[in-house]
N, C-alpha and C positions, 0 to 999 in steps of 0.2 A: 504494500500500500504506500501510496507516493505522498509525501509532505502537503497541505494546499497550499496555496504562494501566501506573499506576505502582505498586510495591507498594500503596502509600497508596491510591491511587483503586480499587486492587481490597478493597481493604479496607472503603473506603468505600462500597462496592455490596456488600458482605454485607451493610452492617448500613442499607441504605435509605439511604446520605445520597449526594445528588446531587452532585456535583463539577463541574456547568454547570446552567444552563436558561437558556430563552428568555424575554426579558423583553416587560412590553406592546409594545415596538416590534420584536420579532420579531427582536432578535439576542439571542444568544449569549452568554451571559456565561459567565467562568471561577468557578470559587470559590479562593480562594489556600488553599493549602495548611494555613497555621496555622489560619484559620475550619474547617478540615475536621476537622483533629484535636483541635480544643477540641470540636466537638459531640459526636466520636467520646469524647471523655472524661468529657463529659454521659450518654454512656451505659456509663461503666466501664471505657473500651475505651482501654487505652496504645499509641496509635501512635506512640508512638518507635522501633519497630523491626516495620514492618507486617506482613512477610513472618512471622515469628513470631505475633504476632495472629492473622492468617487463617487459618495452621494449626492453633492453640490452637480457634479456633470452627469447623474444622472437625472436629475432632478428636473436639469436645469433644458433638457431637451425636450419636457413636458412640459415648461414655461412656454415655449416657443409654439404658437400656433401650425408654422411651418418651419421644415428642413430652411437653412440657407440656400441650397440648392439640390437638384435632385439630376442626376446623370442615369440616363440609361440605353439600352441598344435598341434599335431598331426590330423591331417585333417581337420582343422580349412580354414576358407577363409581368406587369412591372405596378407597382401601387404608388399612390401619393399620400402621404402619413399625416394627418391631418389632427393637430389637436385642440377640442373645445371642452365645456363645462359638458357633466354628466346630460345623456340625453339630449343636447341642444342639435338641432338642424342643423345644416350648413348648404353652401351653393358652392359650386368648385367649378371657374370657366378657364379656357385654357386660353390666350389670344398667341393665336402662332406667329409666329416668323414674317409670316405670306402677309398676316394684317386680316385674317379670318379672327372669328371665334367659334371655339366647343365647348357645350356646355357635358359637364360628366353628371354620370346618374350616382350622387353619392345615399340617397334614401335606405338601400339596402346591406349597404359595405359594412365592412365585419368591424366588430368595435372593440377594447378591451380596455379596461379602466381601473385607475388608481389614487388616493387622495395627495396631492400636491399644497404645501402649503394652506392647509385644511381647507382644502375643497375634491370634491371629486373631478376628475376631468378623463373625460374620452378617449384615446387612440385609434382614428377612425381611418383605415386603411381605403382607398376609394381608388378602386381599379386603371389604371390608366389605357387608353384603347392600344390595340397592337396596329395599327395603321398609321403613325404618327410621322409626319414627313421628319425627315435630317433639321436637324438647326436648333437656334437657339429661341425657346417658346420663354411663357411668361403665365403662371399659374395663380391664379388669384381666388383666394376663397372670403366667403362671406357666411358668419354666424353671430345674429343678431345686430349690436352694433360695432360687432368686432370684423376686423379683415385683415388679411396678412395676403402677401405675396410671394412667388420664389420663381427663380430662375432654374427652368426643367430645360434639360440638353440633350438632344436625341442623335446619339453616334453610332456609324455603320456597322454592322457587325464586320465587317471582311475590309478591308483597304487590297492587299495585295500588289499588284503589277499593272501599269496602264496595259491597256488591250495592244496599245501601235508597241509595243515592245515584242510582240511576236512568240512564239515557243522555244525561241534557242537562246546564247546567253546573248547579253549584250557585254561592251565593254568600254573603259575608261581612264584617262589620267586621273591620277589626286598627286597634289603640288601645294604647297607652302607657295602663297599668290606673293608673297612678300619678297621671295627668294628668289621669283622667276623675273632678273633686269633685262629691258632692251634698251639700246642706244637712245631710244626718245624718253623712258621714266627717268624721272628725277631720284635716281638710286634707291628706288624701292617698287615692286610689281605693279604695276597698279591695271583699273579695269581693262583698259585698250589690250595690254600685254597679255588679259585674260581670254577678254575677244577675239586676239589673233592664234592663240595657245588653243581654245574650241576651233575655229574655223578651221585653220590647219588638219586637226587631230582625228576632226569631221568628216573632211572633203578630201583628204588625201589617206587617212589610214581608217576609215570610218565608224570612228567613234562615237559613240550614243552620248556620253556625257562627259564631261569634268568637275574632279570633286578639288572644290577648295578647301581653306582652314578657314574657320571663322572670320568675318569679316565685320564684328562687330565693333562700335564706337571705342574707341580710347579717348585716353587725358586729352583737351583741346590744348595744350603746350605742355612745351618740352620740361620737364621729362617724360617721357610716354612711354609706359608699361611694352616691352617688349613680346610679353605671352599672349597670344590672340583666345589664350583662355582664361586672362583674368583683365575682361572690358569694363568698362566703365558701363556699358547699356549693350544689353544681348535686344533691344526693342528697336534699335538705330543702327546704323552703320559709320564705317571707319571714313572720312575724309582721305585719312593721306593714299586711300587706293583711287582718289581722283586723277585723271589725266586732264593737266590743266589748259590744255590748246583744243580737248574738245568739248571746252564746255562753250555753248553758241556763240556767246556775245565775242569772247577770244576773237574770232572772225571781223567784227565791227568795230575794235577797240582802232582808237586813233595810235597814230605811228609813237607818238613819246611814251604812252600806257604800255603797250605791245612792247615795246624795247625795253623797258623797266623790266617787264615778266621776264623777256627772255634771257636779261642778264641773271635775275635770280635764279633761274633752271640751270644756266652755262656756271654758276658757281658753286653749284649744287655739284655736278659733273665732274669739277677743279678739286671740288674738295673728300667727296665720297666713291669718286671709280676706281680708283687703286688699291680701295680698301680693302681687306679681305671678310669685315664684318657688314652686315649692314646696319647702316646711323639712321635710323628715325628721325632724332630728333634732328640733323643737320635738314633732313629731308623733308619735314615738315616744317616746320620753321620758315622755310623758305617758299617755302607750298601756298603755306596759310598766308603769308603776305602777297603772294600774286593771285589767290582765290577770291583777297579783301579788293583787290584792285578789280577784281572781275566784276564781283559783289558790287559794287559803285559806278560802274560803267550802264549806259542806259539799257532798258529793254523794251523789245515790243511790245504795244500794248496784249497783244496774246501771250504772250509770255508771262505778262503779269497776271494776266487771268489764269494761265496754268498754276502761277504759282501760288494763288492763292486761292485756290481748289484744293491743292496738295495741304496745303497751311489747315484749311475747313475741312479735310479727310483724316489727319492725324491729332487733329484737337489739342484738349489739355494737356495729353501725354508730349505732344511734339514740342508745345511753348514751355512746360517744365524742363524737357530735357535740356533747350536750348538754354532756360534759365542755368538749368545747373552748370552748365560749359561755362558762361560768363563769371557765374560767380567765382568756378574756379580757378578765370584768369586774373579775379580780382583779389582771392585767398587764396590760393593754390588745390590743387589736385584729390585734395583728400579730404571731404566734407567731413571727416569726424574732428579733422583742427581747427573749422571756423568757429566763428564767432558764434555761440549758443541759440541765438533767436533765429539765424540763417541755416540754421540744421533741421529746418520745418519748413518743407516743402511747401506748406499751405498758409504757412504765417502773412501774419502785416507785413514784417519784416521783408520777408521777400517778394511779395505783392508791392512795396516801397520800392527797392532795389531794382523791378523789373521795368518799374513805368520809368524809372531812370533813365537805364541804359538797351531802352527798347530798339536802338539801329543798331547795338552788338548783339541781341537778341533776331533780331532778322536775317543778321549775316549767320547765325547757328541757324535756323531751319531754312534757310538760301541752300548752307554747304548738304545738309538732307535731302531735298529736294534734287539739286544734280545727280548727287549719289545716285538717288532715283532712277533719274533719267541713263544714267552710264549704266546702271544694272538690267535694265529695260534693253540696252542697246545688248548689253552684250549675250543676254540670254536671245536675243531675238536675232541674231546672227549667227549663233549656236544650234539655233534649230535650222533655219534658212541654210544652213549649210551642209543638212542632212542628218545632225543631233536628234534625237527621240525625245531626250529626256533634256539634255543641254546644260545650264550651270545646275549641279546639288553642291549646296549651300553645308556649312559644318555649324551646331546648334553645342555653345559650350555651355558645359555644368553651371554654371553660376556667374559671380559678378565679382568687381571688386571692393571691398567694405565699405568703402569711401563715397563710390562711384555713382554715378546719375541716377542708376535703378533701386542701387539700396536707400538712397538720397529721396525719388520721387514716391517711391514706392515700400518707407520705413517699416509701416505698419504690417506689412505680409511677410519679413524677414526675420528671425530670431537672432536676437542681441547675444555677446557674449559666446558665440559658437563658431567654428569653423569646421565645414565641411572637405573631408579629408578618404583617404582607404585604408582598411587595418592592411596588416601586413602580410605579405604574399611571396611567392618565390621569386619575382623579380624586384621587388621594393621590400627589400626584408624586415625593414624600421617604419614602415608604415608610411601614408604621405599624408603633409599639410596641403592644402590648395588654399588656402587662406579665405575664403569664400565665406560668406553668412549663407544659409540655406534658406528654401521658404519654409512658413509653417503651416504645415497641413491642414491646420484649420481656422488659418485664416484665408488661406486660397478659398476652401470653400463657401468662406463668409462669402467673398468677392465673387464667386459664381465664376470661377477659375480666369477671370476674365484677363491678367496680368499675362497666364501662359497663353490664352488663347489670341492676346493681341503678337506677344512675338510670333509664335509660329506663322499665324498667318500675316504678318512683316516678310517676313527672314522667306517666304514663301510664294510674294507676290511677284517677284521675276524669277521662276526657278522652277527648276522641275525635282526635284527631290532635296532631301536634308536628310543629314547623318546626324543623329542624336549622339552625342559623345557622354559615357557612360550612361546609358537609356538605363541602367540599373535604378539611377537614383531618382526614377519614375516611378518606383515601388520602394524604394528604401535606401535611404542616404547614411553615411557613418559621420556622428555630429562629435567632432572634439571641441569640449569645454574649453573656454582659456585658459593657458595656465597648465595642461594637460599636454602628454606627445603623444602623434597620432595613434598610437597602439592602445592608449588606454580612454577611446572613446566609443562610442555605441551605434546599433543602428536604428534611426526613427521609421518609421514606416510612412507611406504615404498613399491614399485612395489611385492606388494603380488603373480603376477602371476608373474613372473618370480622367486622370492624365494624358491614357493612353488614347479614350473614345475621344479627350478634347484634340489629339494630335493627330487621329486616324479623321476626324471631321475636315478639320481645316486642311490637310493632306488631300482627299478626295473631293473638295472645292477649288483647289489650286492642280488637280489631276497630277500631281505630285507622289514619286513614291517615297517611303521611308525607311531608312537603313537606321539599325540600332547599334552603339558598338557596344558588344556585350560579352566584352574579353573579362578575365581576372575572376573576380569572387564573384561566381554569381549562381543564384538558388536554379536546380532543376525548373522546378515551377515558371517561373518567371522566362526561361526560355521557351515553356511550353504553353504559356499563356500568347506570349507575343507572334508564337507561331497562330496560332487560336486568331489573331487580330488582320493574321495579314501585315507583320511589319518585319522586313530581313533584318535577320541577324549579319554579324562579320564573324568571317570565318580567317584567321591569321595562320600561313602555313608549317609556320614554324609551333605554333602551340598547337595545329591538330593530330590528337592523340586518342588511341586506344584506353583502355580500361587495367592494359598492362604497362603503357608507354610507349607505347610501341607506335610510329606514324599510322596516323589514321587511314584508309586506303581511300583514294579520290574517290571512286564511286559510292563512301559512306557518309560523303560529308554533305551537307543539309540544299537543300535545291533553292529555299527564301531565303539567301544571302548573299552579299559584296564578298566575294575571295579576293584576297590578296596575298602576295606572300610577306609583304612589310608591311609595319603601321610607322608613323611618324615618332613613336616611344620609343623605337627601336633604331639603330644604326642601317642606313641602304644597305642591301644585301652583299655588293662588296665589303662592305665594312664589319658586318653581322661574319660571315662566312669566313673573316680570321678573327673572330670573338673580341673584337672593337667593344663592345657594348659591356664584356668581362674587363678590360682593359683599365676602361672607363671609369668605372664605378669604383673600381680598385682603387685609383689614383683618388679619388672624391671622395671615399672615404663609406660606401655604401655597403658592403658585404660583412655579414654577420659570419660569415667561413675562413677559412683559408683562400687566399687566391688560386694556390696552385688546386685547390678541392675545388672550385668554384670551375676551374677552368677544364679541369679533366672532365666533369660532369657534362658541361659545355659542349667540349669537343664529342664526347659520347654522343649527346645530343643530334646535334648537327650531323656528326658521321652518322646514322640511323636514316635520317632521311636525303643523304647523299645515294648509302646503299639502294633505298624504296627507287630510285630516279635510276640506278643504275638496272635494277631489279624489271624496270620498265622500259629498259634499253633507251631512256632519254639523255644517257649519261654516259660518257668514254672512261678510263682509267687514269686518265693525268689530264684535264680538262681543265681551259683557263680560267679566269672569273669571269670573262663573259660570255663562254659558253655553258657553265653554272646556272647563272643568272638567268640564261634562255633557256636552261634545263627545268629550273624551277618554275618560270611561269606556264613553260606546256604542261606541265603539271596540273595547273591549273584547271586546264581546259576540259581535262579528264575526269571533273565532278562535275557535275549537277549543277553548281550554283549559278543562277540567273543573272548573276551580276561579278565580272571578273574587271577586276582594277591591276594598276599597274603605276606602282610609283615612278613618279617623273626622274626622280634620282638615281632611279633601278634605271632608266631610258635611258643615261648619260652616262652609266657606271660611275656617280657620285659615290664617297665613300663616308663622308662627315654624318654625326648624329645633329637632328636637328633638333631636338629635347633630350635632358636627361632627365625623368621623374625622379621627384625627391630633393633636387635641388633648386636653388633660386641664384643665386650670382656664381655661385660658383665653378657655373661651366657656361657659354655663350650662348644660353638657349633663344633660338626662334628670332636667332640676329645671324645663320651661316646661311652664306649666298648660294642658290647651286651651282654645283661646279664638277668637272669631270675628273675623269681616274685620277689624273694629278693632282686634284683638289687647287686647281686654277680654275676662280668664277669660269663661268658659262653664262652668255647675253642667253636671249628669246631666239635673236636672228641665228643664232649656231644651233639652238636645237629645232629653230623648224628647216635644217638643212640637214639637220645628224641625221647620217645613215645607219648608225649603231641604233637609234631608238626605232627609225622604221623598221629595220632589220627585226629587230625584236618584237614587231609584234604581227609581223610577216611570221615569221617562225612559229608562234604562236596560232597560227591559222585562223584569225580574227580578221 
């Protein structure tokens, strides 16, 4: 007979937070008691006396006439939970999407009751119909002179694959957009060089898509966070991926303006082409002051209508975000150091400060707007040029603490926490990502509306998005301050509604969606997201048997992106003499022996050298880049509907472009790409490399 849990751990399963799990070596860990009540107090929640808590949140969902919101799938038998005073009627209308209404038959719905702050009251279940169109409805009940409302969401059961993708695989680059220079960026990727990298990729080795890294907002001045996974707004996008000659007016600008810019751009070139890192900040810097010239240069009157269409389509969100940019040029970059009254998105204070400096607020939703437009361009080129699916877009975990979204959007974030991964066989010590997480129930106060606005952003010129860790759509690992990543917990989070809000806005934008769901991750949740219709990623160096043993192509899963690298990892020249063993070594990451670390390695790796040779794709003394073409025909010999190919792998780069776990102390997501010698490489040399058509000639794509 088993123990029953403890006020505290029942407490702590109302609100999602785990009080064990199973770590990579398949024990058991505790979580101690104090980690449990500091997360629970990240979410509001005083467990100094839990037994009290739990009744309070029970209680307290009886106060509430209606759910905050109510998520369900499409022809599901589904109820709406409705609560009033013993016996009292009610009226329950639905007003849809479309701007219809239905009225529901609640007279006979099943009831069950309890006394509440000494009265009785109801729990009246009132069936919801199985015909309900997709979208975001609006459920209104009325009893007596009481009435409540909630936001009911009706998402697809199946997303899966657009139909124009056909029965066999497709396939695609994924590039770090930062790293890929031509002669015209201003030493940093930007959209044009995106545009020409699809078109290319399209029309000459034809490619269905291109997977970027995140392209979300950063710091609006220097210094600008280098990691495109810790943005200032995952709701906005990045400026400095502007190409500043093709935004319109650049064309009309008089001769002294025009030469202004293009001295800024030629000192840009003076100063960062020789470099072997890339500089942001030189690059923006110089960006942002020929964008401001742009920004003040006349426009057509259609143009001004455009842009202020765009300005009345992205609302409050847009003029906050823009506000937070300004402030930050006026405090710096990191909203948790201003000034106390300006750390409230909705204050006088910043309602003061906006009406101020309202033409630096114009020029922040001016630079969102172009973005716009160059995103529009270059997905609409992408396809034009024979793409199916054309830019997927990279959707990172979180934010930065400081940053615009934690800034506009406080109230949905948990203080005091950073979201992180326990520790695994490749990240032995666990990782910080320095990140505030949401909290689960305040998303559902908001009627998920926070996630449902980026996806469908990040979605509106694009044909699919990579959700980067999709894990932490069912459950995130929250480390307290103060704590290292190993000794924090996992929160849980309403998986089916994340997933039905991301499968909705996906099959509105005809978008597909790839999940990365590499590392720790629960049976279930793989089996669910198959359930959904959303690919998994399949990495080939981690697929494995049940003994270790490489997994055989024809067992690996048909809904997913293959690759044989991910961006965590060193390009497969560089993996393939254990660069990434090397690495870690030096920085100080391994909890083993080096020389253990690396025999395991090599074991590793020789295993599925043998599987390749096994398959006659592989000679006996074979270069690196006949390896590297060994490895991706490999590929081609699963199932998976979706086969990728690192642009790094296409040049035989060898540099890691991230090391997980670390933050300064190795160049992350500032190396340019560059070929075997690890001498940069422009745009213009690899839409001329033969070694990368080569490669995927050989691959029979």
């Amino acid at each position: 007979m088993t123990d029953s849990p403890s006020p505290l751990h029942e407490l702590a399963g109302a609100y999602g937070v785990s009080t064990s799990f199973e770590n990579w070596q398949d024990e058991v860990v505790e979580v101690p008691d104090d980690a449990i009540a500091e997360v629970l107090a990240a979410m509001g929640v005083d467990a100094s006396d839990p037994a009290t808590a739990l009744e309070k949140r029970e209680l307290d969902a009886w106060r509430r006439m209606l759910p905050p919101s109510v998520v369900v799938r499409e022809g599901d038998d589904a109820a709406l939970v409705v609560h009033v005073p013993h016996g009292a009627d009610l009226e329950v209308v639905l007003h849809l999407e479309s701007g219809t209404d239905r009225e529901l038959a609640a007279g006979g719905a099943a009831r069950q009751s309890r006394e509440v702050d000494g009265e009785a009251v109801d729990s009246v279940s009132v069936p919801l119909p199985g015909d309900l169109p997709l979208g975001y409805h609006v459920a209104r009940v009325t009893s007596g002179d009481h009435g409540a409302e909630t936001t009911l969401i009706v998402t697809p059961r199946w997303l899966g694959l657009p139909a124009s993708l056909g029965a066999g695989a497709s396939w695609g680059f994924a590039t770090q957009l930062y790293s890929v220079r031509s002669r015209q960026s201003w030493g940093v990727g930007d959209l044009s060089d995106l545009t020409d990298l699809a078109v290319w990729s399209a029309a000459d080795l034809g490619a269905d898509y291109v997977l970027v890294n995140p392209l979300h907002a950063a710091e609006p001045v220097a210094p600008v966070q280098p990691s495109p996974y810790l943005p200032s707004s995952r709701r906005f996008f990045n400026p400095l991926y502007l190409r500043v000659e093709d935004v319109p007016e650049y064309a009309w600008l008089d001769a002294e303006t025009r030469s202004r810019i293009d001295a800024l751009g030629e000192g840009v070139h003076e100063r960062v082409d020789d470099l072997d890192l890339i500089d942001r900040d030189t690059s923006w810097t110089a960006k942002r002051e020929a964008l401001q010239l742009l920004h003040a240069a006349p426009r057509r009157p259609g143009r001004d209508l455009e842009f202020r269409a765009y300005r009345e389509r992205h609302g409050a969100a847009l003029r906050q975000f823009a506000t937070w940019n300004v402030l930050a040029i006026h405090h710096g970059n990191d909203a948790r150091e201003w000034p106390e009254p300006l750390r409230n998105a909705t204050g006088h204070e910043v309602a003061s400060f906006a009406a101020e400096n309202e033409g630096e607020i114009d020029f922040e939703m001016w630079l969102q707007w172009v973005l716009d437009e160059q995103l529009q361009r270059a997905q609409g080129r992408a396809v034009n040029a024979g793409m199916t699916l054309g830019i997927m877009h990279d959707l990172a975990v979180g934010v930065h603490p400081g940053g615009a979204d934690a800034w506009r959007l406080r109230d949905a974030y948990a203080t005091g926490i950073r979201v992180g991964a326990p520790p695994d066989a490749f990240n032995q010590m666990g990782q910080d990502w320095q990140q505030p997480p949401w909290r689960p129930d305040r998303l559902a106060e908001l009627a998920y509306a926070p996630f449902r606005d980026l996806i469908a952003n990040v979605l509106r010129h694009a044909g699919g998005v990579r959700i980067d860790h999709i894990i932490g759509l069912f459950r995130l690992w929250w480390v307290p301050e103060g704590r290292t990543p190993a000794e924090g917990t996992y929160v849980r989070y309403d998986h089916e509604a994340m997933i039905g809000v991301l499968a909705l806005e996906a099959q509105r934008a005809g978008a597909v969606v790839v999940g990365e769901d590499l590392g720790v991750v629960e049976a279930s949740a793989r089996e669910y997201l198959l359930e959904r219709g959303v690919l998994g990623t399949s990495i080939l160096w981690f697929e494995r048997d049940e003994d270790g043993d490489p997994l055989p192509a024809e067992k690996w899963r048909e809904l997913c992106l293959a690759s044989v690298t991910t961006h965590d990892l060193p390009p497969s020249a560089g993996y393939l003499v254990g660069e990434h063993v090397k690495l870690r070594d030096r920085l100080g990451l391994l909890t083993r022996p080096v020389e253990e670390e690396a025999a395991a390695d090599e074991e590793e790796r020789g295993s599925w050298l043998d599987e390749l040779r096994w398959r006659d794709l592989l000679g006996e003394d074979p270069s690196v880049e006949e390896t590297i073409t060994a490895l991706h025909r490999y590929l081609t010999l699963s199932p998976a509907r979706l086969l990728n190919v690192a642009l790094t792998d296409a040049v035989g780069d060898r540099r890691t472009q991230n090391q997980p776990g670390t933050l300064d102390e190795y160049p992350n997501w500032r190396i340019p790409l560059s070929g075997p010698d690890e001498k940069p490489v422009l745009l213009e040399d690899v839409l001329r490399s033969e070694r990368a058509a080569a490669l995927v000639r050989e691959m029979g794509l």
